[in-house]
C-alpha positions as CSV (number, residue, x, y, z in Angstrom):
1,X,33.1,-0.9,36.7
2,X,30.6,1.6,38.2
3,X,33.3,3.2,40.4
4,X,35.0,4.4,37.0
5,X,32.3,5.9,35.5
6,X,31.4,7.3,38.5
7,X,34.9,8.2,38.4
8,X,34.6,10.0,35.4
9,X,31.3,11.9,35.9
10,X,32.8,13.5,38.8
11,X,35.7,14.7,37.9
12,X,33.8,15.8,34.6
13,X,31.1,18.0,37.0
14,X,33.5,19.0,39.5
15,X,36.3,20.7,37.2
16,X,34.9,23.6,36.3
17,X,34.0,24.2,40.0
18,X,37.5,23.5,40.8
19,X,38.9,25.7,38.6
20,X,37.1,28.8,39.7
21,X,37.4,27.8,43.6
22,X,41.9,28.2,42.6
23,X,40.7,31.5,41.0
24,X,40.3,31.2,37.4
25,X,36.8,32.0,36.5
26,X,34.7,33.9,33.6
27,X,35.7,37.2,35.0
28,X,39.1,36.4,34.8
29,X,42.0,35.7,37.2
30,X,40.8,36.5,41.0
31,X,43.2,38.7,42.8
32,X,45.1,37.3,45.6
33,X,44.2,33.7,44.3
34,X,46.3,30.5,43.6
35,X,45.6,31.1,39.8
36,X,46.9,34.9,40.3
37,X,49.9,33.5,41.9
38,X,50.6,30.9,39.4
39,X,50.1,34.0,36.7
40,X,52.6,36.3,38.6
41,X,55.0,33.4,38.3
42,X,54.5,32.6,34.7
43,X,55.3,36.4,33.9
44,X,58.4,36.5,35.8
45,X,59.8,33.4,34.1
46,X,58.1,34.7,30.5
47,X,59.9,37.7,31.0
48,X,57.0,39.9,31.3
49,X,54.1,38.4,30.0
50,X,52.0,35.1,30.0
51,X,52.8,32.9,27.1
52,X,50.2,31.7,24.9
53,X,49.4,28.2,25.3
54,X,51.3,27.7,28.5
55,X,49.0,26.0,31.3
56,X,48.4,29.4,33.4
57,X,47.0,30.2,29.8
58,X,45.1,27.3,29.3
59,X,43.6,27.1,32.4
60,X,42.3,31.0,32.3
61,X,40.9,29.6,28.7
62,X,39.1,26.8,30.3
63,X,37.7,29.0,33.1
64,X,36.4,31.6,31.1
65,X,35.3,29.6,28.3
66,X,34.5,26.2,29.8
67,X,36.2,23.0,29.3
68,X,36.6,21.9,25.8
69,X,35.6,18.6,24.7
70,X,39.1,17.1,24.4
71,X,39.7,18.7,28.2
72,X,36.9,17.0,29.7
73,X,37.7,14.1,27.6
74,X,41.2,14.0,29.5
75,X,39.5,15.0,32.8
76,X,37.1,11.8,32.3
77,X,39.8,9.5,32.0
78,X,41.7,10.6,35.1
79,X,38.3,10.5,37.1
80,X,37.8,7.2,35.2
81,X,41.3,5.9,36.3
82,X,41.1,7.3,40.2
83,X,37.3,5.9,40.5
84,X,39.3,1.8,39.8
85,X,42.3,1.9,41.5
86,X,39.6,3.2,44.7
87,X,37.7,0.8,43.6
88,X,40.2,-2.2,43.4
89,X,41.6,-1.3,47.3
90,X,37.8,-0.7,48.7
91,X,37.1,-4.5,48.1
């Protein structure tokens, strides 16, 4: 049980760092980052332009705003989920 919730913490504390380390950060996209790649391939198959609401989006939102509640909520349970199956094969 603690390995979940540890689980969870983590991957709570260590998203926002993960997200600016693949270049989507307060500033914006970083230049010759994985985000600004994943950007120059959203606008290719958008025809032009980023679409609202698609992840490329969504991500920029969550690095320039933070992670909103139900986002960290999701982010929890993953960590939550990764921190027992560890768990279960570390016994």
């Amino acid at each position: 049980m603690f390995a979940t919730g540890t689980g969870a913490v983590a991957a709570i504390a260590a998203a926002p760092a993960a997200l600016a380390a693949v270049g989507f950060t307060a500033g914006g996209i970083t230049a010759g980052s994985i985000a600004s790649s994943l950007m120059s391939l959203a606008a290719i198959a958008g025809g032009g332009g980023v679409a609202g609401g698609s992840l490329v989006a969504l991500l920029q939102s969550a690095g320039a705003a933070g992670i909103p509640f139900i986002g960290n909520a999701i982010v929890g349970a993953v960590g939550a989920t990764v921190g027992a199956v560890v768990s279960m094969f570390s016994q």
